[in-house]
C-alpha positions in Angstrom: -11.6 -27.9 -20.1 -8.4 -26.0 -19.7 -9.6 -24.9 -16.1 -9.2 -28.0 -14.9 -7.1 -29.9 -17.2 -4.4 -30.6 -14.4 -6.5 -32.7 -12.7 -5.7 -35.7 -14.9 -3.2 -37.3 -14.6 -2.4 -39.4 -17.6 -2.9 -37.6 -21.2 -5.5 -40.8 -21.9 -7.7 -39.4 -19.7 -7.4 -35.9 -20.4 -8.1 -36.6 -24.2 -11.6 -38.4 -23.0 -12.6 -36.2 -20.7 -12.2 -33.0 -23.4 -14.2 -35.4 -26.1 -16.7 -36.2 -23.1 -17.7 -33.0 -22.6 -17.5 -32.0 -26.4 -19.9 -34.8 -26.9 -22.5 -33.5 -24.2 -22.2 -30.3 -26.1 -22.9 -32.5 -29.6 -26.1 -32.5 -31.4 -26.7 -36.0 -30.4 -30.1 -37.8 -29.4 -28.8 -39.3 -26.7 -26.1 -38.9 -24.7 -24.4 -42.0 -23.1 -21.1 -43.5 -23.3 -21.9 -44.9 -26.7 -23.1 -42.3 -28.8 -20.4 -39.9 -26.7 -17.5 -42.5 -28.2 -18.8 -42.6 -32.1 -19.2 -38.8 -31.8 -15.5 -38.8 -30.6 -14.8 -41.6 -33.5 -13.3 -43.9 -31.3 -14.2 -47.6 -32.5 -15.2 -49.0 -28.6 -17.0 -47.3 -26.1 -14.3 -48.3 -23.7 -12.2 -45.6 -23.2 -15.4 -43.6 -22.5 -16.5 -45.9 -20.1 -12.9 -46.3 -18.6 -13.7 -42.7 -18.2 -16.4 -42.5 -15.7 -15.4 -45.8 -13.8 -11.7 -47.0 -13.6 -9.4 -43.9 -14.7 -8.0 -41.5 -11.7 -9.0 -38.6 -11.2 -11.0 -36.9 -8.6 -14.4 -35.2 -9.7 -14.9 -33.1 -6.4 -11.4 -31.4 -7.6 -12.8 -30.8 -10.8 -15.9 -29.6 -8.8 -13.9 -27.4 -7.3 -12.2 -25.7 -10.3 -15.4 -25.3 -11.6 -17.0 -23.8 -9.1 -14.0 -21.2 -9.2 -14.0 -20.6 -12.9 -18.0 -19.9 -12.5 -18.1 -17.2 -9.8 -15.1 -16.0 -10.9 -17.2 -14.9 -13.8 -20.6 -14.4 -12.0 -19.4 -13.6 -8.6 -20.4 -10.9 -6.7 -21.6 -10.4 -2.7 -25.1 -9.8 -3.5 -25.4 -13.2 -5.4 -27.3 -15.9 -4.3 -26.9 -20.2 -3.6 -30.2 -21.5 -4.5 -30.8 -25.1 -3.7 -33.0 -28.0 -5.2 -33.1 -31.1 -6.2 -34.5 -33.3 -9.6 -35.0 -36.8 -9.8 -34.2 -39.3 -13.0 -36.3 -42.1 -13.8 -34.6 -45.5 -13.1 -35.5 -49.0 -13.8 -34.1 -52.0 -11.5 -32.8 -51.4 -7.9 -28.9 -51.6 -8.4 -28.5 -48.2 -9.7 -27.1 -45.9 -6.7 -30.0 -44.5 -4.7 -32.6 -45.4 -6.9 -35.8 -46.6 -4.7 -39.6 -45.3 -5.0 -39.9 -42.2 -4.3 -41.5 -38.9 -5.5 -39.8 -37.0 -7.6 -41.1 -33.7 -8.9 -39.4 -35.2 -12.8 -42.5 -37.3 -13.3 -45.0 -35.7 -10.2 -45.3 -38.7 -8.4 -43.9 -41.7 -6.8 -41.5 -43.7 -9.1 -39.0 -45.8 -9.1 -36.1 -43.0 -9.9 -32.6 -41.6 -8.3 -32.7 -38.2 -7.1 -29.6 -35.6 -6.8 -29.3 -32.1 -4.8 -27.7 -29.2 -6.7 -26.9 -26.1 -5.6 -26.9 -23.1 -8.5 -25.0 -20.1 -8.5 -26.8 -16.8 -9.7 -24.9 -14.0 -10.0 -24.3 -10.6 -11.9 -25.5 -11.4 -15.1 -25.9 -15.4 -15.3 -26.6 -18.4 -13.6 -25.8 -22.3 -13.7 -25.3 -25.2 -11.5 -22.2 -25.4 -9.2 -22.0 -28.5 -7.1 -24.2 -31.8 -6.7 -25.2 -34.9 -4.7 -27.1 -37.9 -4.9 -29.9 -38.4 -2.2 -29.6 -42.2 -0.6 -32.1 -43.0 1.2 -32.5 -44.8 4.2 -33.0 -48.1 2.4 -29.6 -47.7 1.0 -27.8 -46.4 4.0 -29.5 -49.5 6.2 -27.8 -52.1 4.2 -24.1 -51.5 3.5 -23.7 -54.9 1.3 -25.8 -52.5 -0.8 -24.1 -49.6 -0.5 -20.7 -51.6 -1.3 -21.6 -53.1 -4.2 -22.9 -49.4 -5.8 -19.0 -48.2 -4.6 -20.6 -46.1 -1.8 -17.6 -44.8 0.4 -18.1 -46.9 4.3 -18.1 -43.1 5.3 -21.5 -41.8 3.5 -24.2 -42.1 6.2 -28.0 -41.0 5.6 -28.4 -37.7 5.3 -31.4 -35.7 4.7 -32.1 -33.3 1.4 -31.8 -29.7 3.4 -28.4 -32.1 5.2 -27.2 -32.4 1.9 -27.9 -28.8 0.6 -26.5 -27.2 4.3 -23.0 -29.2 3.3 -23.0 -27.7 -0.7 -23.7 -23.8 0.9 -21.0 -24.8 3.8 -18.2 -26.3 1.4 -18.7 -23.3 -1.0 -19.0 -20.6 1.7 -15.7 -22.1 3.5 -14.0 -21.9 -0.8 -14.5 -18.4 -0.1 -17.6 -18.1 -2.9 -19.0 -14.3 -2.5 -22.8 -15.1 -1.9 -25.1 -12.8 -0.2 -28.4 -14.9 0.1 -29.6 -18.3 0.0 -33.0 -19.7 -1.4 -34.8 -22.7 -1.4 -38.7 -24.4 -1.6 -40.6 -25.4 1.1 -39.0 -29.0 1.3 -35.4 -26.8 2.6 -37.5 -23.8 4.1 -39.3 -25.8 6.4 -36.1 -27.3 8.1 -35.2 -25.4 11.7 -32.3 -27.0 11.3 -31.5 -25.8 7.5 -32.6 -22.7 8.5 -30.4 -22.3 11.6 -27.6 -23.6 9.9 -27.9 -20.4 7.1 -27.8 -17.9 9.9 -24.6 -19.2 11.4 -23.1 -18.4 8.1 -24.8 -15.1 8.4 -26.3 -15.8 5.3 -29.5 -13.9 4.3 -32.6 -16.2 3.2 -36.0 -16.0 1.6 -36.9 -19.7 2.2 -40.5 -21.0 0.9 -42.6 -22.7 3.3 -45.8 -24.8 3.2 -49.3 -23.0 3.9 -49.7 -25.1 6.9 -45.7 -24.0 8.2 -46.1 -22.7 11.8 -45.1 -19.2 12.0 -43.2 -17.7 15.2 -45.3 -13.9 16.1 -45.0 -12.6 20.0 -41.5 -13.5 20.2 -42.2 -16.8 19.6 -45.0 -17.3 22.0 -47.6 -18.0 19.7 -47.4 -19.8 16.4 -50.1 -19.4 13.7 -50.5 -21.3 10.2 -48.9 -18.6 7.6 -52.6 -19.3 5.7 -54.5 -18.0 8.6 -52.2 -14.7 8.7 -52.3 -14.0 5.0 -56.3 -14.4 5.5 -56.0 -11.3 8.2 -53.9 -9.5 6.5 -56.5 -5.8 4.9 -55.5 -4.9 1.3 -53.9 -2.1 2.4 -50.9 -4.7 3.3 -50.6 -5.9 -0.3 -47.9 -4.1 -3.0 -47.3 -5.1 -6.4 -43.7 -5.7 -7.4 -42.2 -7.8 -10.1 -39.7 -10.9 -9.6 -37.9 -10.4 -12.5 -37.8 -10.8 -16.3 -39.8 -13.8 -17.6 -40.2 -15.2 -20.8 -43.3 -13.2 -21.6 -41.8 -10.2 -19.2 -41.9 -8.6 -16.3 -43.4 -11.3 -13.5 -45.5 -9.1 -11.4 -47.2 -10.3 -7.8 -48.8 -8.6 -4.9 -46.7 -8.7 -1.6 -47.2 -8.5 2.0 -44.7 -8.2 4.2 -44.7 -9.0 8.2 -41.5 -7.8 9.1 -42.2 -8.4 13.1 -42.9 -12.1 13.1 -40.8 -15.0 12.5 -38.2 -14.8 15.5 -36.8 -18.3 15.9 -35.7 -19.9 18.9 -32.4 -18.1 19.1 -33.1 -14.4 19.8 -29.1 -13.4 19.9 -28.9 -14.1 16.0 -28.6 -10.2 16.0 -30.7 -10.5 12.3 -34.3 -9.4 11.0 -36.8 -11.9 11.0 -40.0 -11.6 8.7 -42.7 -13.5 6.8 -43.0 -12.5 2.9 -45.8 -13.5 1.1 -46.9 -13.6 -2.8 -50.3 -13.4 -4.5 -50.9 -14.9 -7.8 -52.3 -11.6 -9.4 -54.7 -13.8 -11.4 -55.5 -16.8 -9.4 -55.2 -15.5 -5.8 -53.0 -18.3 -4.9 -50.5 -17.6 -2.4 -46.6 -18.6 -1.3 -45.0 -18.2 1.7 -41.7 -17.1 2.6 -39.2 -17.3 5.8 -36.9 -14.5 5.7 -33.7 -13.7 7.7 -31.6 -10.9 7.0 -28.1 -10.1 9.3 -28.5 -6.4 8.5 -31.9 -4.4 7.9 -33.5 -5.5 4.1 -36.0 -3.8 2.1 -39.1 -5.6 0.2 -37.3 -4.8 -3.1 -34.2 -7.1 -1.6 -36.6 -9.8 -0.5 -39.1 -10.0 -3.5 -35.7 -10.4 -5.8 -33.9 -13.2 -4.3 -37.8 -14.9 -4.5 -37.4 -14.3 -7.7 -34.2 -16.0 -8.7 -34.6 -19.4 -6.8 -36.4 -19.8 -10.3 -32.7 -19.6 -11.9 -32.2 -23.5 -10.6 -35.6 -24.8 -12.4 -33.7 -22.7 -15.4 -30.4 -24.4 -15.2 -32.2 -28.4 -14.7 -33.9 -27.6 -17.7 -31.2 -26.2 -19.9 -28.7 -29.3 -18.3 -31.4 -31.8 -19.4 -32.4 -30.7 -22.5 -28.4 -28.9 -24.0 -25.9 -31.2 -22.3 -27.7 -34.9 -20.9 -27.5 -34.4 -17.1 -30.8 -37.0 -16.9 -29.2 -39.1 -19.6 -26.1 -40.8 -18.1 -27.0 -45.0 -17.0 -24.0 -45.4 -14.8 -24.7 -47.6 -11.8 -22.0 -46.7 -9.3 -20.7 -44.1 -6.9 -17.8 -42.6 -8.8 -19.3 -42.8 -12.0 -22.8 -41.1 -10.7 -20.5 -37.9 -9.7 -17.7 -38.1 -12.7 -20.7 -37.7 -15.4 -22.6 -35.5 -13.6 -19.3 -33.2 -13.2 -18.7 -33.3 -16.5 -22.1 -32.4 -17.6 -22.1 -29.2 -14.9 -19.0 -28.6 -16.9 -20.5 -28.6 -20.5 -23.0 -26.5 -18.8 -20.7 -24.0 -17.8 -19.3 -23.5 -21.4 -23.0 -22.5 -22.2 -23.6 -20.1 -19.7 -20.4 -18.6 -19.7 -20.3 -18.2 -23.6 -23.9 -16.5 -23.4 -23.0 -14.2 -21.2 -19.9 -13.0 -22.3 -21.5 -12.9 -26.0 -24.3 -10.7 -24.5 -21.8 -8.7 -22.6 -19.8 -8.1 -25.9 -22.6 -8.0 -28.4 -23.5 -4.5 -30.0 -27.1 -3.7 -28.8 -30.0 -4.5 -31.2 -33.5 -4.5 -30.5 -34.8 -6.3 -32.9 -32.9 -9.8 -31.5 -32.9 -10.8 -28.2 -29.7 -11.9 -26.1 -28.0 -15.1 -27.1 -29.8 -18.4 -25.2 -28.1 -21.6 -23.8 -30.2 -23.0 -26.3 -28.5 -20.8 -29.1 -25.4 -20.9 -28.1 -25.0 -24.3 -28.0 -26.7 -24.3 -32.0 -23.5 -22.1 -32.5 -21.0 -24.3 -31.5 -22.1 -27.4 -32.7 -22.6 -25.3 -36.5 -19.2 -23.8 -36.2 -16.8 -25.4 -33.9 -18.3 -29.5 -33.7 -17.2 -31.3 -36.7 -19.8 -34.2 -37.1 -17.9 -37.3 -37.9 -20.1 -38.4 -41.4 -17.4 -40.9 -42.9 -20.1 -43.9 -43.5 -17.2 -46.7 -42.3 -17.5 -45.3 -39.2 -20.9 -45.0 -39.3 -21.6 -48.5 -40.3 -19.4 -49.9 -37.8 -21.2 -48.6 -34.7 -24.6 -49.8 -36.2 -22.8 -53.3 -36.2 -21.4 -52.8 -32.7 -24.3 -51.7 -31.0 -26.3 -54.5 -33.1 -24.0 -57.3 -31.7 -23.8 -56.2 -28.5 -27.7 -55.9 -27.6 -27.8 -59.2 -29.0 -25.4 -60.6 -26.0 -26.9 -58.8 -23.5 -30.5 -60.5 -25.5 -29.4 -63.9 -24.7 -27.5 -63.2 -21.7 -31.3 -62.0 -20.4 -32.7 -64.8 -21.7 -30.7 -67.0 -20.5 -30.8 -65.6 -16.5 -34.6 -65.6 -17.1 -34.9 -69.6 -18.1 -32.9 -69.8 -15.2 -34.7 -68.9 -12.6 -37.7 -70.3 -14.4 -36.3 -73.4 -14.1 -35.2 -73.0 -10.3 -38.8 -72.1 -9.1 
């Protein structure tokens, strides 16, 4: 909180914001503006709620400081920006960007809201560093819409890789040290994504579909990256590992076609190639664009593969440990302000585990303190769980009375329009 304390204005504020994010860190079922408010033993949700909609105070700032804290503690040149995006389950059609549409959350189409993220993984840790919601053309058509969610008249449709191009650009141009980008095959199959990467002069190892097209004979011919891994002798495979897994080491064979790939700019001065993994059990294969501004080696290329995992790490840990799925905000402001906050409770975990790791005498027999454990840690010795049964009593009347309004407000809306049809 400290890091970006100044940012509020008005003490109010300040105060809610700190229990905010102390609440995301609490031990709590859920994690909305309610239970957030009882945890902080305030009577009313309001200030809360006054939080993420009316207070001022600008979340991209507070992005911003964040952003700095974080690679100031994981930075280093040879880290990486990986990009992706998850989707939260919605119900109605006010809630910003909410629409059907797949989301890899539930594995198909659903009514939902998706957001882009861009991680951070650097020396020795990894989180989430910056965030945007994906509106869709449906949204982006109709402005009335767009108004009433408290979309700025200056958002216009952009695609995901758009979105994920402008989170590498604004951290690249904050001066965050990053060597390498990566991304799946929705952001590796972009030209334009990709072309954008290499202005930056930004390595990549960028997944692409089976079916992607790949450049060979200086771009004269273009073969499905399927039909060239089914050419390729066995000679051409080498087993490497991607990195430490849960159950170790996470080993695949790999080919490497480091004299395809050329894109339609051959002045880019970098090294085009064409990784590809084997499942060593299944046989099933990935594909890989690759760019590189200086010569690479396989060891360089099969590494950065590995740790686009790091984002699927950090969605998981910022679901489960600190609510990032759990907010029901409708608007603009508020979408961003509790999504901020929750990258920030985030941070306190991965920052904490690393520097307890760092500091912690070695000992075989345990393994390195988790997200998951830390966060047991602070809620057994630093969270004080408010247990005076007053209190406790009179939230389970407020929340009791207040469903009960919004009962009859329903009903009443629904006998309505009953009676109007």
């Amino acid at each position: 909180m400290g890091c970006f304390a100044g940012r509020f204005g008005r003490v109010e504020p300040r105060r809610a914001a700190g229990q905010f994010v102390t609440g995301l860190l609490a031990d709590l079922e859920v994690k909305t503006c309610w239970q957030l408010a009882e945890q902080a033993g305030h009577a009313r949700p309001d200030a809360m709620q006054r939080l993420l909609y009316r207070a001022v105070w600008d979340a991209d700032a507070v992005r911003d400081d964040l952003r700095q804290l974080i690679t100031g503690r994981f930075g280093c040149p040879d880290a990486v920006l990986a990009v992706d995006e998850t989707g939260d389950l919605k119900k109605g059609m006010h809630t910003v960007g909410v629409q059907r549409q797949y989301t890899g959350t539930a594995g198909r189409i659903e009514n939902s809201q998706v957001g882009v993220f861009l991680g951070y993984a650097g020396v020795d840790g990894h989180t989430l560093i910056d965030r945007r919601v994906y509106l869709p053309a449906s949204w982006t058509d109709d402005r009335d819409r767009c108004h009433a969610a408290g979309v700025p008249d200056e958002v216009e449709f952009a695609t995901k890789p758009e979105l994920a191009a402008q989170m590498i650009t604004a951290a690249l141009d904050a001066g965050v040290p990053a060597g390498w980008a990566a991304a799946d095959e929705a952001y590796g199959n972009s030209a334009d994504f990709r072309a954008g990467l290499r202005e930056h002069q930004l390595g990549y190892v960028l997944a692409v579909s089976r079916s992607h097209l790949v450049p060979i004979d200086g771009g004269k011919t273009r073969l499905r990256a399927d039909r060239i891994a089914a050419d390729l002798p066995a000679s051409a495979w080498q087993r490497r590992s991607a990195g430490a897994g849960s159950k170790g080491p996470r080993f695949y064979d790999w080919a490497w076609l480091d004299d395809v790939c050329t894109d339609a700019d051959p002045d880019d001065g970098g090294q085009h190639s064409l990784l590809i993994r084997k499942n060593t059990t299944t046989g099933e294969l990935a594909f890989y664009r690759c760019w590189t501004p200086r010569p690479a080696t396989l060891a360089q290329l099969v590494r950065v593969a590995g740790i686009r995992w790091s984002i699927e790490e950090s969605f998981q840990a910022a679901k489960s440990q600190v609510g990032l799925d759990q907010h029901q905000v409708r608007r603009w402001n508020s979408w961003h302000r509790f999504t901020t906050l929750a990258l920030a409770a985030l941070a306190v975990l991965t920052i904490s585990a690393a520097d307890a790791t760092h500091d912690e005498p070695t000992d075989t027999e345990l393994i390195t303190l988790t997200v998951n454990e830390v966060r047991r840690l602070i809620n057994a010795c630093l969270i004080r769980p408010i247990t005076d049964l007053a209190h406790r009593l009179h939230w389970s009347g407020w929340r009791r009375r207040h469903q009960a309004r919004a009962r009859r407000a329903h009903y009443t809306r629904r006998l309505k329009l009953e009676l109007q049809s």
